[in-house]
C-alpha positions as CSV (number, residue, x, y, z in Angstrom):
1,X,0.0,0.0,0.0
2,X,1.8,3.5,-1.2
3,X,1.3,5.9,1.8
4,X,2.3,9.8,0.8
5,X,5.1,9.6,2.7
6,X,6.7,6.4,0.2
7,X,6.4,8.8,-2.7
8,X,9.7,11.7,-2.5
9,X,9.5,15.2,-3.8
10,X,13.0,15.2,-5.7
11,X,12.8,18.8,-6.2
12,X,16.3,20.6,-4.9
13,X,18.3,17.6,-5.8
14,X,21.4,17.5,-4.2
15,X,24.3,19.5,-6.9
16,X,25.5,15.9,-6.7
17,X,23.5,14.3,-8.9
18,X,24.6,16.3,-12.2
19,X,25.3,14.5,-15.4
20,X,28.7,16.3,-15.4
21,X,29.7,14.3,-12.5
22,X,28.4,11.5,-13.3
23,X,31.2,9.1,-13.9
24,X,31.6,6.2,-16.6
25,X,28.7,5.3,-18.8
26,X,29.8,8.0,-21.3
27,X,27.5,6.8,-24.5
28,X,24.5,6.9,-22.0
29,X,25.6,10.1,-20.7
30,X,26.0,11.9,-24.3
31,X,22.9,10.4,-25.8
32,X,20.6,11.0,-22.9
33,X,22.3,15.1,-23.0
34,X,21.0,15.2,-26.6
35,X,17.4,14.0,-25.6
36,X,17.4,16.5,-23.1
37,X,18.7,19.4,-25.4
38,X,16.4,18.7,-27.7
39,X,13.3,18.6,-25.0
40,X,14.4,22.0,-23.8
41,X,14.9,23.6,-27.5
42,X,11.6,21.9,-29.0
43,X,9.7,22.3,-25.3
44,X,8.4,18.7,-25.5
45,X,8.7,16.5,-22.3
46,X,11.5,14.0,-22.3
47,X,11.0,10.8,-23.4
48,X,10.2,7.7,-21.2
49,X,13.6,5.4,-20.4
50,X,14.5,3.0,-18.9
51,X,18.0,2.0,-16.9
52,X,18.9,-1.6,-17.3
53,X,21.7,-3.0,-15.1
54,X,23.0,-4.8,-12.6
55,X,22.4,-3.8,-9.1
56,X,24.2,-1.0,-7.6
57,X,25.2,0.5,-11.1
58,X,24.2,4.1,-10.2
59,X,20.9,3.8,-12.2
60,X,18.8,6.0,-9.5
61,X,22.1,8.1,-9.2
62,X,21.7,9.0,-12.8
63,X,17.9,8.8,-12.9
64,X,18.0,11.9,-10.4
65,X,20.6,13.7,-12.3
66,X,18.6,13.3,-15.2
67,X,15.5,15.0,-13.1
68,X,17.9,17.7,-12.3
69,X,19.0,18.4,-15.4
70,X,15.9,19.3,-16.7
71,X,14.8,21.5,-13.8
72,X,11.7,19.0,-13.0
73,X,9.8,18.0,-10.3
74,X,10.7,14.2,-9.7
75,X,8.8,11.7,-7.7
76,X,10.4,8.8,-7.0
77,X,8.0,5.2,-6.3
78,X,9.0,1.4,-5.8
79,X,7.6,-0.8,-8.1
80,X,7.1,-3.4,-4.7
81,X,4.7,-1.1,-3.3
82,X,2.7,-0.3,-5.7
83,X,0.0,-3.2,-4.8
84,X,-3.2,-2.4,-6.6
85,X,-4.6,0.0,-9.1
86,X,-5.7,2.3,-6.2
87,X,-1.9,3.0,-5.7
88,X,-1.5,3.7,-9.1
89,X,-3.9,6.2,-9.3
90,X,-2.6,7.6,-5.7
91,X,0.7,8.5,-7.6
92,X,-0.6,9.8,-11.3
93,X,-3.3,11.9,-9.3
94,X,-0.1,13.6,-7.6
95,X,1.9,14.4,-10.9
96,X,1.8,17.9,-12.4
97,X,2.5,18.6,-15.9
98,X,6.2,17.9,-16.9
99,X,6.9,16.3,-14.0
100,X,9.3,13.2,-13.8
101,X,8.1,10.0,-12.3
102,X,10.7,7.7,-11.6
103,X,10.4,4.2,-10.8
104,X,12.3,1.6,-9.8
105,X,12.7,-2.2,-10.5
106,X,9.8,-1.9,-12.7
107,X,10.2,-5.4,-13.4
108,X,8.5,-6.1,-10.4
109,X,5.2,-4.7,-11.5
110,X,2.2,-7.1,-10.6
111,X,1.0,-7.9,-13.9
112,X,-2.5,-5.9,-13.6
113,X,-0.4,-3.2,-12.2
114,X,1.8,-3.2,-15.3
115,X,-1.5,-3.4,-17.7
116,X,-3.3,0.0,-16.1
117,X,0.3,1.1,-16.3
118,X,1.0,1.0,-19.8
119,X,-2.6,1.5,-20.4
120,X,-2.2,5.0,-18.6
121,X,1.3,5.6,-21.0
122,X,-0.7,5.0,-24.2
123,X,-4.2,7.0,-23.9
124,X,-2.9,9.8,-21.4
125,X,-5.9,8.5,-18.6
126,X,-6.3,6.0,-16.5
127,X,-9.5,4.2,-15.5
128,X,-10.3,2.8,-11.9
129,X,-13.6,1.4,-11.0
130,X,-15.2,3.2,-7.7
131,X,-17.6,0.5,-5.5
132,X,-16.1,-2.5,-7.5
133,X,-18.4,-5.9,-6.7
134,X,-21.5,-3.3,-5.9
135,X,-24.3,-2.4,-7.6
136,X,-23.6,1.3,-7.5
137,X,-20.3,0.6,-9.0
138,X,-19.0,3.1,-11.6
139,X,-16.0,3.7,-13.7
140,X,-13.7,7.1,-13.2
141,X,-11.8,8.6,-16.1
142,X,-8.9,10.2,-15.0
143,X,-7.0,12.5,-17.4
144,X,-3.5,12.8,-17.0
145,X,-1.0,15.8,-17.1
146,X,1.7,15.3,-19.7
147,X,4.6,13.5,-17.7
148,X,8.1,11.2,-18.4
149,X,8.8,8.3,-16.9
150,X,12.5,6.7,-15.7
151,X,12.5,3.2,-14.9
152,X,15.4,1.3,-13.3
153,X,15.7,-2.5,-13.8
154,X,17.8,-5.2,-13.3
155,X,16.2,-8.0,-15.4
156,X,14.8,-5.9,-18.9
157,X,13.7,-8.9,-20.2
158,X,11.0,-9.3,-17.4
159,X,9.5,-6.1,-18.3
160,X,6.2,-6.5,-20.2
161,X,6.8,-5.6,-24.1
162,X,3.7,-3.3,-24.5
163,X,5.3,-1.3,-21.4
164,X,9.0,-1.6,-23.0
165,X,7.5,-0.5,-26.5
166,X,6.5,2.8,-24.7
167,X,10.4,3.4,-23.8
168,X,13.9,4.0,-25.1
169,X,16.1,1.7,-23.3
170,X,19.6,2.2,-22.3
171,X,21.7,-1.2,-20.8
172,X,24.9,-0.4,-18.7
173,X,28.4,-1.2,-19.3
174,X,30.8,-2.7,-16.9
175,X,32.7,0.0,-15.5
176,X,36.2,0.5,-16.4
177,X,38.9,0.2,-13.5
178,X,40.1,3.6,-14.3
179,X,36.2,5.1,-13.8
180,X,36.1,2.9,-10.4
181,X,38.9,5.1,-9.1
182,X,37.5,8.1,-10.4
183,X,34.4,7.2,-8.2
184,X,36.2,6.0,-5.5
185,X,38.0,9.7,-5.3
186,X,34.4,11.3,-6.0
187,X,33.0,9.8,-3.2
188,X,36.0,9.7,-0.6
189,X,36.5,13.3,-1.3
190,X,32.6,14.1,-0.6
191,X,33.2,12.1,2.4
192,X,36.6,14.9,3.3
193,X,39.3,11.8,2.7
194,X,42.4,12.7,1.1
195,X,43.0,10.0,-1.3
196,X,46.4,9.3,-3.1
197,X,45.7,8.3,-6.9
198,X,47.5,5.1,-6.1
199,X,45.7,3.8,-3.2
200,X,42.5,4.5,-4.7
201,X,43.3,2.3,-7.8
202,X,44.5,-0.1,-5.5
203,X,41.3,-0.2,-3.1
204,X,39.0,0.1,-5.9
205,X,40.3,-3.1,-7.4
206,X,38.8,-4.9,-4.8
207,X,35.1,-3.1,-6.0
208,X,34.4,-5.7,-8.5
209,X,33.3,-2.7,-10.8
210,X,30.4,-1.7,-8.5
211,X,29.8,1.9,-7.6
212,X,27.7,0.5,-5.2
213,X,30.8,-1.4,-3.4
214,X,32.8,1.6,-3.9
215,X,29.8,3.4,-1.4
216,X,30.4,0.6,1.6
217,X,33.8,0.0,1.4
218,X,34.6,3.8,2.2
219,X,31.7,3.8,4.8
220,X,33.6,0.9,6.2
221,X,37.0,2.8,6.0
222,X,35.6,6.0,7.7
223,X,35.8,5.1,11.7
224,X,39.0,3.2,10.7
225,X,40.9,6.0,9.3
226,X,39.2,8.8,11.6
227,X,41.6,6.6,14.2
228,X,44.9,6.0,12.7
229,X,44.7,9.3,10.3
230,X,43.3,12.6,12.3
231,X,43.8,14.2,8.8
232,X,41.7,11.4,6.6
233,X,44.5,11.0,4.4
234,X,44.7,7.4,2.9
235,X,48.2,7.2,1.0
236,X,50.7,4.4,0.4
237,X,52.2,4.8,4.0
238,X,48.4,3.2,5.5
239,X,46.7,1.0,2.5
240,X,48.3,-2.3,3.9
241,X,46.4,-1.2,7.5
242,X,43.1,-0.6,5.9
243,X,43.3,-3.4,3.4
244,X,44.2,-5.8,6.3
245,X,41.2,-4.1,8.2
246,X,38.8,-4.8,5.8
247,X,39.7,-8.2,5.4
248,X,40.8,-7.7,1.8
249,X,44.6,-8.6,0.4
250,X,46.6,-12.1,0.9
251,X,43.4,-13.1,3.2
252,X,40.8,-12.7,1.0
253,X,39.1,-15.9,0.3
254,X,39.6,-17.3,-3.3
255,X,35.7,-18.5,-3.4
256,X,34.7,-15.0,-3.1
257,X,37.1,-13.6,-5.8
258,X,35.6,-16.5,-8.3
259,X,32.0,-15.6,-7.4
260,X,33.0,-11.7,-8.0
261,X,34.9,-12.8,-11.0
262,X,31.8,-14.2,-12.5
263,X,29.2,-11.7,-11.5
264,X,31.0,-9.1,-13.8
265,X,31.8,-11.3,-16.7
266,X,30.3,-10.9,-20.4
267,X,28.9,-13.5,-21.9
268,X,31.4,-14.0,-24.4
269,X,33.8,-13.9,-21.5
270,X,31.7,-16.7,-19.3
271,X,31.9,-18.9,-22.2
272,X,36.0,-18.1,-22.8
273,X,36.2,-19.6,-19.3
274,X,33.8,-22.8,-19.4
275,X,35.3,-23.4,-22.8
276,X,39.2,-23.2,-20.8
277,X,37.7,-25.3,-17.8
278,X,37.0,-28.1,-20.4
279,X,39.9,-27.6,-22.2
280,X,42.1,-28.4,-19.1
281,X,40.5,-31.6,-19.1
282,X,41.3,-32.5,-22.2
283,X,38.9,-31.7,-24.2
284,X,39.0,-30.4,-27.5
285,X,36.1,-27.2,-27.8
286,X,34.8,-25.5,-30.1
287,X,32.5,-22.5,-29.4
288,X,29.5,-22.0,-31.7
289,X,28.5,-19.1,-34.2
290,X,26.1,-16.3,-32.1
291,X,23.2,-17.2,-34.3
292,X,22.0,-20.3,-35.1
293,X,23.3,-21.9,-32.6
294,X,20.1,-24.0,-31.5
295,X,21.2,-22.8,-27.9
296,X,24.7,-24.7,-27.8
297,X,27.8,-22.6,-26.6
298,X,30.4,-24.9,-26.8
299,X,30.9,-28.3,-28.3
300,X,32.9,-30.7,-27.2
301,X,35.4,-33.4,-29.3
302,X,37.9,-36.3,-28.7
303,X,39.6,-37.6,-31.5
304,X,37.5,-35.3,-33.2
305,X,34.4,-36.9,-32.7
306,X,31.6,-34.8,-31.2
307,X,31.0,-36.1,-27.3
308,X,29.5,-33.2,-25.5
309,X,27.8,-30.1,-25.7
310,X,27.6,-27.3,-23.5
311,X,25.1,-24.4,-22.9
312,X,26.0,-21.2,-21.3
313,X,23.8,-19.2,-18.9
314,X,25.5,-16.0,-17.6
315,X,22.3,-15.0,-15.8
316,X,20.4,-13.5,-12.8
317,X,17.4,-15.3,-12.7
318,X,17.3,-18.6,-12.3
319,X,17.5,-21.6,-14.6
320,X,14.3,-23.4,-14.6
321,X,12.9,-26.6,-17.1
322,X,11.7,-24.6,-20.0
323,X,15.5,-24.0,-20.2
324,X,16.7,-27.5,-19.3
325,X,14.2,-28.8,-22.3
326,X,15.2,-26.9,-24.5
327,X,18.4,-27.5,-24.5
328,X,17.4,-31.5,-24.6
329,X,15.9,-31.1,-27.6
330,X,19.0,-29.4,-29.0
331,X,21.2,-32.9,-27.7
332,X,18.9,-34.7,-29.5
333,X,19.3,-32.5,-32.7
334,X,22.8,-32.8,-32.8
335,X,22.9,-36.1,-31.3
336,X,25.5,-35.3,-29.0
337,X,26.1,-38.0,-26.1
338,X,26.5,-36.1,-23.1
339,X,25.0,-32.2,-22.3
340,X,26.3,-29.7,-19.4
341,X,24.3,-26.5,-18.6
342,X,26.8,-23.9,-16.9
343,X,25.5,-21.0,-14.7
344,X,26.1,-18.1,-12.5
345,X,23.0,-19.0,-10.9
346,X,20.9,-21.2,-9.1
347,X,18.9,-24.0,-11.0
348,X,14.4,-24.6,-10.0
């Protein structure tokens, strides 16, 4: 149930969020300035988007930023709370013209939730139903002000088409390591650390390319260093200290570095490494072309006669039996012997 209190007035937005300091994601970043050029120039609202990436990539960071930018009210909703039509109505009844509507994990929509919803996107009303189940029940147009909406998701693909139809989607890249320093500095300078350029590579490396990692490990560092540096200056004279302090360096536990490892692989990449495990046991692989593939990665050969074949699944979600029978029926295709399924992620 959306209470008013769930729904934030984004209005005065921290200077923080600005696309200007906004760092990594440059192609996002120069495309999304052009939309928003163009909506001030043209004075037409901005477009519906929607942030796809993994957890923790900054998408609200830049969602707000966005709002910012274009001197908008922005109000910011969960998809998890919105329960029932009567929330959705709750929040489109609160939105002005122009205003900015941002919400996040849309994926999460409950799927007659997500019907009014897109419903509402393509006529510019919604329609709810006052005294449902009673005799005296009537339907309530209710028009709505011109608005944008800016989605964040993790798992696009769960997102209803005839919602995603409505938007321009933008997926995020793996940070660099150079732009994980950069944010690293950013927000250990916002924070009053002095940071050395070197031990902010160095502590960044252990990020695993998430701004969001970046966020804890220096709100884990900040007691610390308030204690052995009255000055907040982290430099090459202390980084062995806090590294040992936050359990990271020779004791970090090679488990956790394989699970980190794989959580920020491509695809391309998470095959690369299935197809090296197999080849270190002697098998000969080859790795299929990208279409046609009948959802085989790898294939698998001894004395070059086919024996195996392997599928791939770099994935969030987990792997269930529409999968699993489907790549049976792709065994039995190409009558190979054996079948693996590798993935980053639980099986049903």
């Amino acid at each position: 149930m959306i209470t008013t209190h769930e729904i934030t007035i984004l209005k005065n937005i921290n200077l923080m969020f600005t696309l200007s300091g906004f760092v990594g994601q440059e192609k996002i970043i120069s495309d999304i300035k052009r939309r928003i050029d163009f909506s001030k120039s043209n004075k037409q609202h901005f477009p519906n988007i929607i942030l796809s990436g993994q957890q923790e990539m900054g998408k609200q960071t830049l969602a707000k930023a966005i709002a910012n930018e274009l001197d908008v009210v922005a109000k910011y909703v969960s998809a998890e709370k919105i329960e029932k039509i009567s929330d959705l109505a709750m929040i489109f009844t609160n939105l002005s013209p122009n205003n900015i509507l941002i919400v996040d994990n849309i994926s999460n929509f409950k799927k007659e939730v997500g019907k009014e919803f897109y419903q509402a996107i393509e006529s510019g009303h919604l329609n709810i139903i006052i005294g449902k189940g009673k005799p005296s029940a009537r339907e309530l147009e209710i028009e709505l002000p011109p608005f944008s909406v800016i989605t964040t998701t993790s798992k696009v693909w769960q997102i209803d088409e005839k919602i995603r139809r409505w938007f321009v989607v933008y997926d995020f890249f793996s940070y660099s390591s150079e732009n994980i320093k950069d944010i690293f500095i950013k927000l250990a300078t916002e924070k009053g650390f002095i940071v050395s350029d070197e031990a902010a590579r160095i502590l960044s490396s252990y990020c695993n390319s998430s701004p969001g990692n970046v966020s804890v490990m220096i709100k884990r560092i900040s007691s610390f260093l308030k204690a052995i540096s009255p000055d907040l200056e982290i430099d090459n004279k202390n980084i062995s200290e806090i590294l040992a302090h936050l359990g990271f360096g020779e004791n970090y536990p090679h488990s956790l570095n394989l699970v980190d490892k794989f959580a920020h692989m491509s695809g391309t990449d998470f095959e690369q490494w299935v197809a090296d495990y197999f080849c270190k046991d002697g098998y000969e692989v080859r790795m299929t072309k990208t279409t046609g593939d009948h959802g085989i990665d790898l294939q698998l050969y001894e004395s070059n006669k086919l024996v195996g074949a392997v599928q791939c699944k770099n994935w969030d979600g987990s792997v269930g039996e529409p999968t699993v029978r489907d790549f049976y029926g792709s065994l039995v295709s190409m009558k190979a012997p054996e079948g693996f399924i590798f993935a980053t992620t639980s099986f049903t």
